[in-house]
C-alpha positions in Angstrom: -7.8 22.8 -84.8 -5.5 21.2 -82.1 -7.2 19.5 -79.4 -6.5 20.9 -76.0 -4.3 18.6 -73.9 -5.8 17.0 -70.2 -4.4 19.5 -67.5 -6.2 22.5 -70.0 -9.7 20.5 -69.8 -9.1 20.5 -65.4 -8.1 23.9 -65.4 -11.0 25.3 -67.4 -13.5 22.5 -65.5 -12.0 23.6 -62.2 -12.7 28.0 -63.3 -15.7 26.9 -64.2 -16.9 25.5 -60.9 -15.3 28.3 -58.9 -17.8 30.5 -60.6 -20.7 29.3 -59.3 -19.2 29.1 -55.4 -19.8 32.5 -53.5 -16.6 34.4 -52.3 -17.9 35.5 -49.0 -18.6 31.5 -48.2 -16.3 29.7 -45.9 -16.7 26.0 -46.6 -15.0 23.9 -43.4 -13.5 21.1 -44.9 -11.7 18.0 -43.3 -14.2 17.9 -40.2 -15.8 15.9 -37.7 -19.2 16.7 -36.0 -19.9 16.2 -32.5 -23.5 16.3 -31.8 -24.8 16.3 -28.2 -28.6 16.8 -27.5 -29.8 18.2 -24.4 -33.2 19.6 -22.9 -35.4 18.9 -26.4 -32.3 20.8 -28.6 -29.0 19.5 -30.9 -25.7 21.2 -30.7 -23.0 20.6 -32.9 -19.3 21.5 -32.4 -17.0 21.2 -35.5 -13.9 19.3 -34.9 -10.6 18.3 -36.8 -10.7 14.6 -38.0 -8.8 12.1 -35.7 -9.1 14.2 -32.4 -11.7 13.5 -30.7 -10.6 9.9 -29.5 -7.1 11.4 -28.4 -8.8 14.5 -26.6 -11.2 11.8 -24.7 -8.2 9.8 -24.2 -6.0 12.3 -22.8 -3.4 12.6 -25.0 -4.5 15.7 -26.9 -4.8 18.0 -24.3 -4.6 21.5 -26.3 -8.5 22.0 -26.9 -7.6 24.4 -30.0 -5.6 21.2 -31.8 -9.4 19.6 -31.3 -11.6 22.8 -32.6 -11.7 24.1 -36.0 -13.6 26.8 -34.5 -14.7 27.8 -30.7 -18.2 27.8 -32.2 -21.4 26.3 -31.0 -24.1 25.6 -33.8 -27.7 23.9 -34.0 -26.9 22.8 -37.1 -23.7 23.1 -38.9 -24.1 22.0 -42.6 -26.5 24.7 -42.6 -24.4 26.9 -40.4 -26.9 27.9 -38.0 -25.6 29.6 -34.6 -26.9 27.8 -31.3 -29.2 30.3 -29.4 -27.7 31.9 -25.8 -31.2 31.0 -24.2 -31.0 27.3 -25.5 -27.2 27.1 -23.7 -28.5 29.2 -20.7 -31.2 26.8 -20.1 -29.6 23.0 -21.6 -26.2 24.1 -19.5 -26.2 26.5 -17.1 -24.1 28.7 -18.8 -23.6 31.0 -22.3 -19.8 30.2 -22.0 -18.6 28.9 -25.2 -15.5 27.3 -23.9 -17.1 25.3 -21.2 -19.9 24.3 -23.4 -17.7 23.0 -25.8 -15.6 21.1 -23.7 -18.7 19.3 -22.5 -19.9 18.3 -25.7 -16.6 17.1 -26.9 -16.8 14.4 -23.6 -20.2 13.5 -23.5 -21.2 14.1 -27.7 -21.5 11.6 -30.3 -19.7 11.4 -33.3 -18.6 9.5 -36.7 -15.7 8.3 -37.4 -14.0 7.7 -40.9 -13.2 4.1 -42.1 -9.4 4.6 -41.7 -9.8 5.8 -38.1 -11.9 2.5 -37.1 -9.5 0.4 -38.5 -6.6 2.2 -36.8 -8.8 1.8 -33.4 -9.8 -1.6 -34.0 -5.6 -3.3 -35.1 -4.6 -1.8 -31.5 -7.7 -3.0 -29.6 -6.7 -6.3 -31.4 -3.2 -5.9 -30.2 -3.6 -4.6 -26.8 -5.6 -7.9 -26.2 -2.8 -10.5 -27.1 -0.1 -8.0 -25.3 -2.7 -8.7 -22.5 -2.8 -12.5 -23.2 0.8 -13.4 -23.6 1.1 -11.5 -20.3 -0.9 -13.2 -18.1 -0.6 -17.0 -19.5 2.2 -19.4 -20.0 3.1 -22.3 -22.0 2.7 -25.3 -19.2 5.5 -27.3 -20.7 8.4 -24.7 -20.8 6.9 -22.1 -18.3 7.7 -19.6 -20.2 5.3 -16.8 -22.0 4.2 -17.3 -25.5 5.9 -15.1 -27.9 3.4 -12.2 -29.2 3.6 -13.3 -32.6 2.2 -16.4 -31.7 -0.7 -15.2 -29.7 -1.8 -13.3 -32.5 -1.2 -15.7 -35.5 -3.9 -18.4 -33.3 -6.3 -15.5 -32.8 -6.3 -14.8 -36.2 -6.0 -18.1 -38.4 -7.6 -20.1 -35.2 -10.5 -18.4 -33.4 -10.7 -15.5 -36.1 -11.3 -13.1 -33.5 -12.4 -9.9 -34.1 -12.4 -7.0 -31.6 -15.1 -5.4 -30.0 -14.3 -1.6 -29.5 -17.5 -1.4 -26.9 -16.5 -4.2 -24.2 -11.8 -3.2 -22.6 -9.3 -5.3 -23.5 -9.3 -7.1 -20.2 -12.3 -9.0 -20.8 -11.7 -10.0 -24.2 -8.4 -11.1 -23.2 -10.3 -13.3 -20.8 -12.4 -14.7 -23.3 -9.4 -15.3 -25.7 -7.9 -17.5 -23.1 -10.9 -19.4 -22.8 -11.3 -19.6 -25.9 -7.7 -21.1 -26.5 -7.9 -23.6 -24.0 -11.1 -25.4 -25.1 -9.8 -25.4 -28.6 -6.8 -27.2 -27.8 -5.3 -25.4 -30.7 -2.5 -24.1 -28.3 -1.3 -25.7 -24.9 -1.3 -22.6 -22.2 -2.6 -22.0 -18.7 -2.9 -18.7 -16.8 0.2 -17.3 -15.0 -0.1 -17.9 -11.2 0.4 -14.6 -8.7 3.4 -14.8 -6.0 1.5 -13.4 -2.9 2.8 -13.1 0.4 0.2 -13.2 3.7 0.8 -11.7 7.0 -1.0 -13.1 10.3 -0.3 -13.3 13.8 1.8 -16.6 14.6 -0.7 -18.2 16.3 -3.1 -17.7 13.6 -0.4 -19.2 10.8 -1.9 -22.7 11.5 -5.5 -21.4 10.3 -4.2 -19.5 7.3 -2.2 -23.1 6.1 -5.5 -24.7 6.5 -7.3 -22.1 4.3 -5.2 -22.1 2.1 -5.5 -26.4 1.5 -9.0 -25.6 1.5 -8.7 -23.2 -1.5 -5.9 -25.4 -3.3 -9.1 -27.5 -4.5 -8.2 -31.7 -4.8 -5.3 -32.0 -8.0 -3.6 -28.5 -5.9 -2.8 -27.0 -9.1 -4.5 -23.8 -8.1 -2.3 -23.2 -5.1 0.9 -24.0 -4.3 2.7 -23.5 -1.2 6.3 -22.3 -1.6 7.4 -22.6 1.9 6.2 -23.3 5.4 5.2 -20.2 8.0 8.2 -17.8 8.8 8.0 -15.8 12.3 9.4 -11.7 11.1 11.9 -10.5 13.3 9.9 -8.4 15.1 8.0 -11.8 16.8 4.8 -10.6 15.8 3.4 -11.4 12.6 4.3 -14.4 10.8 4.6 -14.5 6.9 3.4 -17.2 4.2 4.4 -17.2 0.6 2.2 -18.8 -1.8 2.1 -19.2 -5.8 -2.0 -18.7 -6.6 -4.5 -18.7 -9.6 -5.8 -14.8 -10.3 -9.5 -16.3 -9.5 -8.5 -17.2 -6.1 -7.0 -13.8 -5.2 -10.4 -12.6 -4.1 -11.1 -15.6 -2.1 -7.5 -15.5 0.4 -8.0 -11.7 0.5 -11.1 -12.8 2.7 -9.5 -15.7 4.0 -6.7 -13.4 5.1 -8.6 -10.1 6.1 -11.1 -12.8 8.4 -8.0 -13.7 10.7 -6.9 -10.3 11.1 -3.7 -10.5 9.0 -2.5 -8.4 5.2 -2.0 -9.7 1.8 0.7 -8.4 -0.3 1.4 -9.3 -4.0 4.7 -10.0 -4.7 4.5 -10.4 -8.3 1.9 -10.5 -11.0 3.3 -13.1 -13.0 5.5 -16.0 -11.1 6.0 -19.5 -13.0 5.4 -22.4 -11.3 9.3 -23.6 -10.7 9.5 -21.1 -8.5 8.3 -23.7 -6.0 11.2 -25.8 -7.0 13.7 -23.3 -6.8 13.0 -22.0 -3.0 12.5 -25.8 -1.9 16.2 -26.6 -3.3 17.6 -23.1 -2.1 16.4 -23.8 1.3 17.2 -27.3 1.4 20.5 -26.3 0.3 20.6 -23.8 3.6 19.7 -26.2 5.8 22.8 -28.5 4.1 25.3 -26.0 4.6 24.1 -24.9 8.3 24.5 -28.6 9.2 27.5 -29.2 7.7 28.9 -25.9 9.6 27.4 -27.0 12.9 29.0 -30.0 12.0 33.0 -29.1 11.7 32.5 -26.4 14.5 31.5 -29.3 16.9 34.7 -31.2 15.6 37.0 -28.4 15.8 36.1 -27.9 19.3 36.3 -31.8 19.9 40.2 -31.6 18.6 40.3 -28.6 20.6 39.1 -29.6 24.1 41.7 -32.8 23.2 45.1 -31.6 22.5 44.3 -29.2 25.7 43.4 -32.3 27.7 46.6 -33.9 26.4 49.1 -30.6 27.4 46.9 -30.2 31.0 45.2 -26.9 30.2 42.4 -26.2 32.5 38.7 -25.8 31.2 38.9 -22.3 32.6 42.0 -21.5 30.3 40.3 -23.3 27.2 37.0 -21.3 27.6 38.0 -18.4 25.9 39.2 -20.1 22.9 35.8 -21.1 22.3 33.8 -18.0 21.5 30.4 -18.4 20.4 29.1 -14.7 18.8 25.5 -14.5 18.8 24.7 -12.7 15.7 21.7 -10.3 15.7 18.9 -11.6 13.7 18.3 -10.6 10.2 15.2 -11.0 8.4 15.5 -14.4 6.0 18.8 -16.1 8.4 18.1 -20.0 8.7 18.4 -19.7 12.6 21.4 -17.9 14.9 23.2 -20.6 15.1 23.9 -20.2 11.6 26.3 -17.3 12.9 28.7 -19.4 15.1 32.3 -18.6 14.7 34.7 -21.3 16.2 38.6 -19.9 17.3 41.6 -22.2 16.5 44.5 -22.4 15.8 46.2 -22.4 12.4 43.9 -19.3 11.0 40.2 -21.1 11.0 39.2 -18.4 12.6 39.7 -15.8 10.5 38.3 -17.9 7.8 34.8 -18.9 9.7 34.8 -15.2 11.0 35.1 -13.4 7.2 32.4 -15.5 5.5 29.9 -14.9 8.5 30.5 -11.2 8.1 29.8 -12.0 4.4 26.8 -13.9 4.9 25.8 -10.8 7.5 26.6 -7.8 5.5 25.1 -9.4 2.2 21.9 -9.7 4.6 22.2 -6.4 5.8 22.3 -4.8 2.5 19.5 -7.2 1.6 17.1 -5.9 3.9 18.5 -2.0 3.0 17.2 -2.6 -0.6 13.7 -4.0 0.6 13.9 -0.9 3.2 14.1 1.7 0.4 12.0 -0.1 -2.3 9.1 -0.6 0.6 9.7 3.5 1.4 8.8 4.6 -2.1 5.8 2.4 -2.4 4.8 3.6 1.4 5.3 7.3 0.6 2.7 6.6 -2.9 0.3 5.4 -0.2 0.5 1.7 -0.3 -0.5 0.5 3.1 1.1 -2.7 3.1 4.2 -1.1 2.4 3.4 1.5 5.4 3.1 -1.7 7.2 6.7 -2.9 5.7 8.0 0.1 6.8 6.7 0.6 10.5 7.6 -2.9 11.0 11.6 -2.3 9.9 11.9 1.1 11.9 10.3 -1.1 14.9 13.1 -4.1 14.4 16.1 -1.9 12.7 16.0 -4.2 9.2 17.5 -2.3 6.8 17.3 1.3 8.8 18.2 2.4 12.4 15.8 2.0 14.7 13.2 4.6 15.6 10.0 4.6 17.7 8.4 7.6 16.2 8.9 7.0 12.8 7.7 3.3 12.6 4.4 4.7 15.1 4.0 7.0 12.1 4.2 4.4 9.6 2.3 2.0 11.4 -0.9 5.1 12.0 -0.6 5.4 8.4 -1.2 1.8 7.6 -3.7 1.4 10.4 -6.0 4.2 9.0 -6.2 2.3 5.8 -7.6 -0.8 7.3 -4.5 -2.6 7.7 -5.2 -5.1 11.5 -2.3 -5.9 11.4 -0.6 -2.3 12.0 -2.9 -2.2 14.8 -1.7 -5.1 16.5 2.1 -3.3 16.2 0.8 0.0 17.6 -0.4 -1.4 20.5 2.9 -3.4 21.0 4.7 0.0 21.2 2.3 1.9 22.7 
């Protein structure tokens, strides 16, 4: 007799197992139990595997893509039904909904082997996104690539993630961890912040500031001196500091009645380098322009000497335009135009209105990028804001809206709004 071939033997094995399962019995397969015990009693939920963590998260949002059934039991592999007086009394309520969605965000659960690994590779990747973020290689100044963070955690520190402390702090402790190895050269990214005072407070801020820098100075770094706003009242002072010390100047600042504002997260340390050069190349150029404006009236006042012109009918030739200050100009003599003859007037005349509508559209951007943070509710940017509708940088000038802007900051703690409201009040 022939012997009967492999899928026969499952087919008969598999109708011989269905005989003995009853077929009134629903068997949930593919679940997840979330057990939550309150007021001396366990209730159980049954849930669809990989949901939970996405529900808690927010990203599943549709509770029925998270319930196999809008059920509450006491025990579920037997099947037995919570009692309404045990939910009455552990919640308040016999609502099943309601009493579900509480024991999906407060419940415990177990989670499958594939799942844990899935949780713990992006753990282990959202901390080295985090550490090439917020360190840099101190010879090039640039970030590390993410590759390479994760190769040294791996093959150097063989770290392993720890799903019960966020990302942040391991990312922390990964830097630390990096630099005393010595495995890797890199040093935490420095934050551009800008601070606010009155002008006759700038002098103190400088001198907290040198106190925080420490001896070497490579915590702090000053990227310019003190710069008066246009509106005569507050004086600004931009600064390259560690992230430990941003705690420390908020103080500092907040103590002399002034505003910090973070201009960027991340800034790399030529940045220093670049302003010094860009504003020692400013001060070149206004020099050098103060410099053939003084000649060209020299040559001027002589060949009108020479023919017998009067002063009175070379003073108009000479016409010194005071520019209205913009926000960032070296000084207003900067805007000088000199008249002669030959067509160096039109020359001088079209590169100052350059220089002035490049500033003017300059302070438009800052206008509308501080507006859109203001109206989110950031109250430096109220400040921002108040300050340009008091001086017209960037937006016409108007008393009501920048006392509105100003209140606005003011209410969130901001002195220095205070000290503008009472300017215009």
């Amino acid at each position: 007799r022939e012997a009967p071939r492999k899928d026969q033997r499952v087919a008969s094995a598999s109708f011989e197992m269905s005989r003995f399962i009853p077929v009134g019995q629903k068997r949930l397969t593919n679940i997840s139990i979330v057990r939550y015990k309150r007021c001396g009693k366990r209730f159980e939920v049954a849930c669809y595997k990989n949901t939970v963590i996405a529900w808690r998260n927010k990203v599943e949002t549709d509770i029925d893509e998270v319930l196999q059934v809008h059920t509450i039991f006491a025990d579920l592999d037997r099947g037995i039904l919570a009692k309404r007086e045990d939910l009455v009394e552990a919640f308040g309520t016999d609502d099943e909904d309601v009493v579900c969605v509480e024991i999906l965000n407060k419940g415990e659960f177990q989670v499958s082997e594939q799942e844990r690994q899935m949780q713990l590779e992006a753990l282990f990747k959202d901390i080295a996104s985090r550490v090439t973020d917020m360190c840099l290689n101190p010879e090039t100044k640039l970030p590390y690539p993410l590759s390479t963070i994760e190769r040294y955690m791996r093959e150097t520190l063989h770290f392993a993630p720890n799903s019960g402390r966020s990302a942040k702090q391991q990312a922390l402790q990964v830097v630390r961890q990096l630099q005393t190895s010595g495995a890797i050269a890199i040093v935490r990214a420095k934050m551009h912040l800008r601070l606010l005072v009155s002008p006759e407070k700038l002098a103190e801020a400088e001198a907290a500031l040198s106190g925080l820098a420490g001896g070497d100075g490579t915590q702090l770094v000053l990227l310019a001196q003190g710069e008066v706003c246009t509106d005569g009242v507050s004086s600004q002072l931009d600064c390259l500091a560690d992230p430990g010390l941003y705690r420390p100047i908020t103080d500092a600042v907040r103590a002399l009645g002034g505003s910090l504002q973070v201009v960027a997260l991340k800034a790399s340390e030529g940045m220093a380098e670049k302003l010094s050069a860009g504003a020692a190349g400013e001060a070149a150029q206004l020099a050098a322009a103060t410099a053939v404006g003084r000649m060209r009236i020299a040559e001027e006042d002589g060949g009108a000497a020479t023919r017998g012109t009067s002063s009175a009918e070379r003073e108009p030739t000479r016409v010194s335009g005071e520019q209205p200050h913009v926000f960032g100009a070296a000084s207003p003599s900067a805007g000088v135009s000199v008249t002669a003859q030959g067509g160096h007037s039109a020359r001088g005349s079209a590169a100052s209105r350059g220089g002035g509508d490049a500033a003017a559209r300059r302070a438009e951007r800052m206008f509308k990028l501080n507006l859109r943070n203001a109206e989110n509710g950031d109250p430096n940017a109220q400040l921002e804001v108040g300050k340009a509708y008091m001086s017209g940088a960037g937006v016409v000038e108007d008393a009501e809206q920048a006392r509105h802007w100003l209140q606005q900051a003011s209410l969130q703690g901001v002195n220095a709004a205070k000290t503008h409201l009472a300017s215009i009040l």
